[in-house]
C-alpha positions as CSV (number, residue, x, y, z in Angstrom):
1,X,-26.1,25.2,-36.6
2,X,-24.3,26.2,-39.8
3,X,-20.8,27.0,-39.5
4,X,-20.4,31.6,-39.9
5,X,-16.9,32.0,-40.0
6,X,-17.2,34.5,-36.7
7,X,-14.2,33.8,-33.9
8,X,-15.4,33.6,-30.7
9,X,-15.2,36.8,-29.8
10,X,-17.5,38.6,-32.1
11,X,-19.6,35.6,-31.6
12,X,-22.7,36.3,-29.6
13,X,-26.8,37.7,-30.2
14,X,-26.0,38.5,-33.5
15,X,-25.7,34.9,-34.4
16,X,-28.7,33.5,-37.0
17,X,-31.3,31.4,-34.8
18,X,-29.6,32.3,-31.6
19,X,-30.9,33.6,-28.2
20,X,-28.7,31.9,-26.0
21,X,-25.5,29.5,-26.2
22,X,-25.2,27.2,-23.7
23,X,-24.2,23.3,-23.8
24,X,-26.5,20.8,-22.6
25,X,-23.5,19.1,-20.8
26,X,-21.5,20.3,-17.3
27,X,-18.1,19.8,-17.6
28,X,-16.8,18.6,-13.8
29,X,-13.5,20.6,-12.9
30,X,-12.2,19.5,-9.4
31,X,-10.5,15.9,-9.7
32,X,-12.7,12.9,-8.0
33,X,-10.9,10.2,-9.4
34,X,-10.3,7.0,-7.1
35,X,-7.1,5.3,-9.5
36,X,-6.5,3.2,-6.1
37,X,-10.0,1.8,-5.9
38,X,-10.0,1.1,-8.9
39,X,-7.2,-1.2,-9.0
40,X,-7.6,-3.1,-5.9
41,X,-11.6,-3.8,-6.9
42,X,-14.3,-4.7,-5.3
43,X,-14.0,-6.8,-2.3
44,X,-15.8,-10.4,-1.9
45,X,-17.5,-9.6,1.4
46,X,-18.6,-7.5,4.0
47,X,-17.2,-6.3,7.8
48,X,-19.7,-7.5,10.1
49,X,-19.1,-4.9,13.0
50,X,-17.8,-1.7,13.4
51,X,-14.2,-3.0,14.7
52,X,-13.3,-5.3,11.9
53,X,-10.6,-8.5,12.6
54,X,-8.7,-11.2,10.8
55,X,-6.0,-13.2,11.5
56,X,-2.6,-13.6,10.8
57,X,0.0,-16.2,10.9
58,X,3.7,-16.6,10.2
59,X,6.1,-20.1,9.7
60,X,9.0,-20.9,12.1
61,X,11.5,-18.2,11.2
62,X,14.7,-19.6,9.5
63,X,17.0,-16.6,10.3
64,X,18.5,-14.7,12.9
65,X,21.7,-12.4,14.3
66,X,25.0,-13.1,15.5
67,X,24.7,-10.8,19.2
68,X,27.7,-11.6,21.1
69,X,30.4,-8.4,21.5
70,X,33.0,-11.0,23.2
71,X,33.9,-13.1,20.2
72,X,37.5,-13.2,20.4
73,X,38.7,-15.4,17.2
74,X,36.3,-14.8,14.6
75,X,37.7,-17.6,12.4
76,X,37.6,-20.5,15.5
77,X,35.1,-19.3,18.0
78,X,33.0,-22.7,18.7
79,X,30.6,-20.9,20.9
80,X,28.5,-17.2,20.0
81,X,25.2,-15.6,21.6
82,X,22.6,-15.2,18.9
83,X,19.7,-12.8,19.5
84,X,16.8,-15.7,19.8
85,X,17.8,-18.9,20.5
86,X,14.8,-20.8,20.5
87,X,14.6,-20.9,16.3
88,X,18.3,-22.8,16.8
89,X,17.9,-26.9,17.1
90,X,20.3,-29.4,17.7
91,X,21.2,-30.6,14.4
92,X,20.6,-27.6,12.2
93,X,23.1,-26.7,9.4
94,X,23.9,-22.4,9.6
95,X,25.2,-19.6,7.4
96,X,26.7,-16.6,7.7
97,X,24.4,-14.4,5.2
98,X,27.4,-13.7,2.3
99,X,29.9,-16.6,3.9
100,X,30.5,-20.2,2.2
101,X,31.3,-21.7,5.5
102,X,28.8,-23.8,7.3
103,X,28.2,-24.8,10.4
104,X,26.6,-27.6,12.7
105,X,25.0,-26.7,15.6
106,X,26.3,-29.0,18.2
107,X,24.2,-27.5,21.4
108,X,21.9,-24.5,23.0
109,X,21.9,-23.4,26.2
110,X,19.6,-20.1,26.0
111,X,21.0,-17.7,24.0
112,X,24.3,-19.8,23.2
113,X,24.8,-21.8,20.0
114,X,27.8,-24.5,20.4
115,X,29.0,-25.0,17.0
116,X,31.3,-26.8,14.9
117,X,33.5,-24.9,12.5
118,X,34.2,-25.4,8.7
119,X,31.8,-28.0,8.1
120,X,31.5,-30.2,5.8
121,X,35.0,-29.4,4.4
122,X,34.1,-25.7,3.6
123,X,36.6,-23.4,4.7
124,X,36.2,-21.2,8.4
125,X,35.3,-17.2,7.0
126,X,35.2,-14.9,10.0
127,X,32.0,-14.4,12.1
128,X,31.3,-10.8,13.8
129,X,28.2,-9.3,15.7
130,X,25.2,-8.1,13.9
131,X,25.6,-10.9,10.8
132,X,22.8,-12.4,9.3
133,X,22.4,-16.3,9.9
134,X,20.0,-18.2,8.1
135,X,19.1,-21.9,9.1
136,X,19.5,-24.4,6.2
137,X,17.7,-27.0,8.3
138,X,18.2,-29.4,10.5
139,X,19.4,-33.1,10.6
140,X,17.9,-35.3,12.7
141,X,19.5,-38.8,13.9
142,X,18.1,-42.2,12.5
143,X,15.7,-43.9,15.7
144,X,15.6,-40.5,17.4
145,X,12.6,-39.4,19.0
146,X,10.4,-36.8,17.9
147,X,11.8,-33.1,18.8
148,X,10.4,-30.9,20.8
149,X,7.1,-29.1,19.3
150,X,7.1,-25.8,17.8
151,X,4.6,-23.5,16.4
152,X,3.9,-19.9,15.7
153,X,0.7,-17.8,17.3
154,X,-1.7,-16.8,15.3
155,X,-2.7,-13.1,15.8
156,X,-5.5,-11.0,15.8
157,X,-5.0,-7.9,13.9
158,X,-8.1,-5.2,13.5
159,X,-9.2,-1.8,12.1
160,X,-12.5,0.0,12.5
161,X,-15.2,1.3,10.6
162,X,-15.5,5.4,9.3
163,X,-18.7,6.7,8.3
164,X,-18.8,9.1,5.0
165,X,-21.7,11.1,4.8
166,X,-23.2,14.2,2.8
167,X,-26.4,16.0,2.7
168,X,-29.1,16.9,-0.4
169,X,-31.3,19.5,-0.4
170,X,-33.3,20.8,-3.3
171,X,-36.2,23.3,-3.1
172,X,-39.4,22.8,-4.3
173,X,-39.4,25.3,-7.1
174,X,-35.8,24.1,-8.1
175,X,-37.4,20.7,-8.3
176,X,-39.9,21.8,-10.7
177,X,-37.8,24.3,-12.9
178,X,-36.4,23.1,-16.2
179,X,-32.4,23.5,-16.0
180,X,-29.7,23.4,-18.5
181,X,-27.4,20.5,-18.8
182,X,-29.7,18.1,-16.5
183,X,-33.3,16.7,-16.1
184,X,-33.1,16.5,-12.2
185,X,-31.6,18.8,-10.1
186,X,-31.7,15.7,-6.9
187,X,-29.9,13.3,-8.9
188,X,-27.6,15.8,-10.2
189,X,-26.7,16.5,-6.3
190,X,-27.0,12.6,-5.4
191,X,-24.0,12.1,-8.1
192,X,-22.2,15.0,-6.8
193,X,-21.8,14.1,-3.3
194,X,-21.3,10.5,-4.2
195,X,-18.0,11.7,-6.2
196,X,-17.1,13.5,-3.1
197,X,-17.5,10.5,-0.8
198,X,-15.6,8.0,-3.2
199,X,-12.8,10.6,-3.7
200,X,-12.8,11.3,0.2
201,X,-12.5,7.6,0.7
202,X,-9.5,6.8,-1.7
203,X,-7.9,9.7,0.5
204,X,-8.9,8.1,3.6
205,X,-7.3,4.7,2.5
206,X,-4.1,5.9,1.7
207,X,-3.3,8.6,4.6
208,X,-6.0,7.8,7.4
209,X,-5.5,7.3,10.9
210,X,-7.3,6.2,13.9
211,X,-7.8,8.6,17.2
212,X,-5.7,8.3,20.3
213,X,-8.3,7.2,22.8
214,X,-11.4,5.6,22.1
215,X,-10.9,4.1,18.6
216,X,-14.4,2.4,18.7
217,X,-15.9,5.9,19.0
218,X,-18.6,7.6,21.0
219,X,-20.5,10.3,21.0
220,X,-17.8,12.7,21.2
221,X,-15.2,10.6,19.3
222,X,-15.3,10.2,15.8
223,X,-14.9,6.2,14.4
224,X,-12.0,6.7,11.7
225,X,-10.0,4.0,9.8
226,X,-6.6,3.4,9.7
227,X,-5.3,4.0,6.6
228,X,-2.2,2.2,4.4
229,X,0.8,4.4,5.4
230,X,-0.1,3.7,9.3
231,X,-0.3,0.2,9.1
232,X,2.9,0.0,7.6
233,X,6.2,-0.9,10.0
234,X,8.6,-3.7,8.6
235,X,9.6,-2.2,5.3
236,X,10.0,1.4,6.0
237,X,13.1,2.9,3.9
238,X,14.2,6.3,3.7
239,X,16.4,8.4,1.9
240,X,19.8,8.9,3.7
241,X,19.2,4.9,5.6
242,X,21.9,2.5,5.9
243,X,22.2,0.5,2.7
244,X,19.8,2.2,0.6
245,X,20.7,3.7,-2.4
246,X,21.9,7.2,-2.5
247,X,20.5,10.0,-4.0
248,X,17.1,12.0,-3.1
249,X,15.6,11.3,-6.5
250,X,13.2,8.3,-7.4
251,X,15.3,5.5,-9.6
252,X,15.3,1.5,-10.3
253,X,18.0,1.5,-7.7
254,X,15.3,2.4,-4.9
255,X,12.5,0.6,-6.4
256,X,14.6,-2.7,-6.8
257,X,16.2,-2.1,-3.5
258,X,12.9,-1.8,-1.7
259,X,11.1,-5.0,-3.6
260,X,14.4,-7.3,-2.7
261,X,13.5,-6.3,0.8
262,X,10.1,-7.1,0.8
263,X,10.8,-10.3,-1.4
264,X,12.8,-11.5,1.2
265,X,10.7,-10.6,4.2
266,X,7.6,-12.4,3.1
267,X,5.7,-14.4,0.7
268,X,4.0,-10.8,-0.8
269,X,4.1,-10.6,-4.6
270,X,4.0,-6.9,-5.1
271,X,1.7,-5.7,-8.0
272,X,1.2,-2.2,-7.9
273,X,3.7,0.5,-6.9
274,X,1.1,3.7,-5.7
275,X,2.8,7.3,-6.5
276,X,1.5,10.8,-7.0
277,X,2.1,13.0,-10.1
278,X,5.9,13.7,-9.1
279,X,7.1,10.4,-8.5
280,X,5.0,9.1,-11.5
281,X,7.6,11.6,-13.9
282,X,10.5,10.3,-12.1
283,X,9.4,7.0,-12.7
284,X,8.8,8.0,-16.5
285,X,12.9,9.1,-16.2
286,X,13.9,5.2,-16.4
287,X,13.1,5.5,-20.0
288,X,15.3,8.1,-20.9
289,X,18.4,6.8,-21.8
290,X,16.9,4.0,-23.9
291,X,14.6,6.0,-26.4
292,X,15.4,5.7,-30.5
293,X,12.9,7.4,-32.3
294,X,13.0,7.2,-36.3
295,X,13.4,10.3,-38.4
296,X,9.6,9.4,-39.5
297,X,8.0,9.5,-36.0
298,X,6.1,12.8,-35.0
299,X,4.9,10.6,-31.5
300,X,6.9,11.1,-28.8
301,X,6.1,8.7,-26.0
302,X,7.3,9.1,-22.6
303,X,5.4,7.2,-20.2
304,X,5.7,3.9,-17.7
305,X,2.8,2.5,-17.0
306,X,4.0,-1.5,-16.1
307,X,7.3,-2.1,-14.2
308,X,8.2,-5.3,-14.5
309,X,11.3,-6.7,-12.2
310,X,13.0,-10.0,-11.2
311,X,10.5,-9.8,-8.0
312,X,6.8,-9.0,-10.0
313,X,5.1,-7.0,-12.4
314,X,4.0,-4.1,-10.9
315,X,1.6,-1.7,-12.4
316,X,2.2,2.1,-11.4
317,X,-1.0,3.8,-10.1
318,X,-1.1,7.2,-10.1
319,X,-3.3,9.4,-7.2
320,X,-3.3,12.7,-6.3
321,X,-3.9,12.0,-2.7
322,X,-0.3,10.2,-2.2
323,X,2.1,12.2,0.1
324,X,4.7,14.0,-2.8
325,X,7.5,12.4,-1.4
326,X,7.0,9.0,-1.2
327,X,6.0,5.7,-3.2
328,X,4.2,3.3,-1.7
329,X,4.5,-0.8,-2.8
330,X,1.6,-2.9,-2.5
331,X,0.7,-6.3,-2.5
332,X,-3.4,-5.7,-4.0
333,X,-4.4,-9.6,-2.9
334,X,-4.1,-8.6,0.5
335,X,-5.9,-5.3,0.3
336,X,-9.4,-4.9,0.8
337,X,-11.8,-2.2,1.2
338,X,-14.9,-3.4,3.1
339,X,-18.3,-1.9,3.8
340,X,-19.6,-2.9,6.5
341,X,-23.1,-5.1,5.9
342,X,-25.4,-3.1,4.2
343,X,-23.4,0.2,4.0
344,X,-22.3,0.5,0.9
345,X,-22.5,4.1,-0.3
346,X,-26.3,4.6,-0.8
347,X,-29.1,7.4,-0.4
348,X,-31.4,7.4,2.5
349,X,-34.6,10.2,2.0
350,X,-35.1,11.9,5.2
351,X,-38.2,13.4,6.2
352,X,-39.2,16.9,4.6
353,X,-40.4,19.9,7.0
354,X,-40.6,22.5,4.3
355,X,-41.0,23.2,0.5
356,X,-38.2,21.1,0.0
357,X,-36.8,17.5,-0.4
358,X,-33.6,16.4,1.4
359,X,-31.6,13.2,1.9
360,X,-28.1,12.1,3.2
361,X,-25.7,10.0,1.5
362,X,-24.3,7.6,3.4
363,X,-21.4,4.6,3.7
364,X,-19.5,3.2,6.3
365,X,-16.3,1.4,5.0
366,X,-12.8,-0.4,6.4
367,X,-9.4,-1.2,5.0
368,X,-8.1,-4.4,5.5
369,X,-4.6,-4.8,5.2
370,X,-3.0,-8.2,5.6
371,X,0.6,-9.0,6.4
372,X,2.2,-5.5,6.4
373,X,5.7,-6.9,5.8
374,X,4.2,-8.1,2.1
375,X,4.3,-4.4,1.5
376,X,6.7,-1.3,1.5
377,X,6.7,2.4,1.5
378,X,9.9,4.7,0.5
379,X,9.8,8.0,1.9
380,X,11.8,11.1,1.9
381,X,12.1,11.9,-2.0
382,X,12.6,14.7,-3.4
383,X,9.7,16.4,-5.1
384,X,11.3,19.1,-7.1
């Protein structure tokens, strides 16, 4: 259509050549995207039952705690309580986490490490309950029999199916009808609904939970998963916690703070750090103090997309459906989100009693989420 000069509002019938203006597209308000989906991709296989397992598995820790209240000469004491004394052998080489000294394990009975002081030549630093001692390793003596065997459990850890489901239904006539901005009214719904159901389960994933009694389901429970924040226990931090930074607002000092801790907990190589809008313009902040624009520039930029630290590269996802006050740090190689076998998100046609067609749309999916201490959550920020 030519181009009249007329502003929109003495636009209308008047118009050469036109009855009625309407674009052959519909624009989609409400938000359905699934930014957390799409990072962590499709998965390489299926669940095969409702109640999905896989197992986990840990090495022979190589740390533990001073626990003994009765030291009485923390620079000489030959003899201390640890928490576990089963990780102790004969032999082994100890720290104090943050000490130079080091120390021989001489003997165990339980509990009770019998030690020699300042070894090697390093000088005795005082030892108090609640320290950190990590085992170098452990000398054995030339002809010596094997030592005793050790080994870790595997276990099994599990999560359980949810089924996502919406209904079609299209009349006859509407069937029939031409309609502006579409050429089927079904698939129109079909695409609807399916945005609702992918939206619903990026929701799901991130804040799901699974019921009190009867997990499994029946026919009076509803099967839901559990989602990420639920599985996570190991590296839970908080605003006000021992140790962790101060301050309410999101900053590198938390973000660092949190991946050390999970760096040191596990193996996990965090890639993606999960926020909603509010911690995503905190994040944004870091740049603030480092920005030098010419005189020429008319951009201005003012956005973090990739944090990169000295534990990973971490890409920042942004989602709508993330609690406002907390971030959430992932490790995306142990994440999947599984249908079960042959319940991807697909439309079944049901049987029509009327002038009508009508279908459901239908998935049943799972989140596996392996080795929760790879991963971290930070909670109590302030949303302002």
């Amino acid at each position: 259509m030519p181009f009249t000069g007329k502003a929109t509002y003495s636009a209308g019938t008047t118009l050469p050549e036109l009855t009625e203006d309407v674009s052959d597209l519909i624009a989609i308000l409400s938000p359905y995207e699934t930014p957390l989906l799409s990072a962590l991709g499709d998965p390489m296989r299926e669940a095969a039952s409702t109640r999905h397992e896989w197992l986990e598995d840990d090495l022979l820790p190589n740390k533990d705690t001073i626990s003994d209240t009765t030291i009485s000469n923390p620079l000489t004491e030959a003899a201390f309580d640890v928490a576990n004394g089963n990780r102790f052998r004969i032999g082994d080489q100890i720290q104090v986490l943050g000490s130079r000294e080091l120390i021989l394990v001489t003997n165990i009975a339980g509990n009770t490490l019998t030690v020699t002081r300042a070894y090697a030549g390093t000088a005795a630093e005082a030892i108090a309950n609640g320290q950190t001692i990590r085992i170098l390793g452990n000398a054995a003596l030339e002809g010596s029999d094997r030592p005793a065997t050790r080994f870790t459990n595997r276990s099994r850890k599990a999560n359980y199916t949810q089924i996502f489901t919406a209904s079609v239904e299209v009349s006859g006539s509407d069937l029939a009808a031409g309609h502006l901005g579409l050429a089927d009214e079904m698939d129109f719904q079909k695409q609807q609904r399916l945005r609702e159901l992918v939206r619903d389960l990026e929701n799901t994933l991130i804040n799901g939970g699974l019921p009190s009694v009867d997990p499994q389901g029946s026919v009076t429970v509803r099967r839901t998963m559990k989602g990420i924040l639920r599985h996570l226990a190991s590296n839970l931090f908080a605003v006000g916690d021992s140790g962790f930074p101060a301050g309410s607002d999101l900053d590198e000092a938390k973000i660092n703070y949190t991946l050390r801790k999970i760096w040191e907990n596990s193996s996990g190589n965090v890639d993606l750090i999960v926020v909603g809008g509010n911690q995503k313009r905190r994040i944004n902040q870091f740049l603030t103090g480092m920005r030098l624009y010419a005189s020429s520039e008319t951009t201005f930029g003012d956005s973090v997309n990739v944090y990169q630290s000295d534990f990973g590269v971490c890409r920042i996802v942004t989602t709508r459906w993330m609690p406002l006050d907390m971030a959430l740090l992932l490790d995306s190689s142990r994440i999947s989100v599984l249908p079960l076998a042959g319940r991807s998100f697909q439309y079944k046609a049901l049987a029509s009693s009327g002038d009508y067609e009508c279908g459901e749309l239908i998935g049943e999916y799972t989140l596996e989420l392996r080795n929760e201490a790879a991963h971290g959550l930070i909670r109590g920020l302030s949303v302002a």
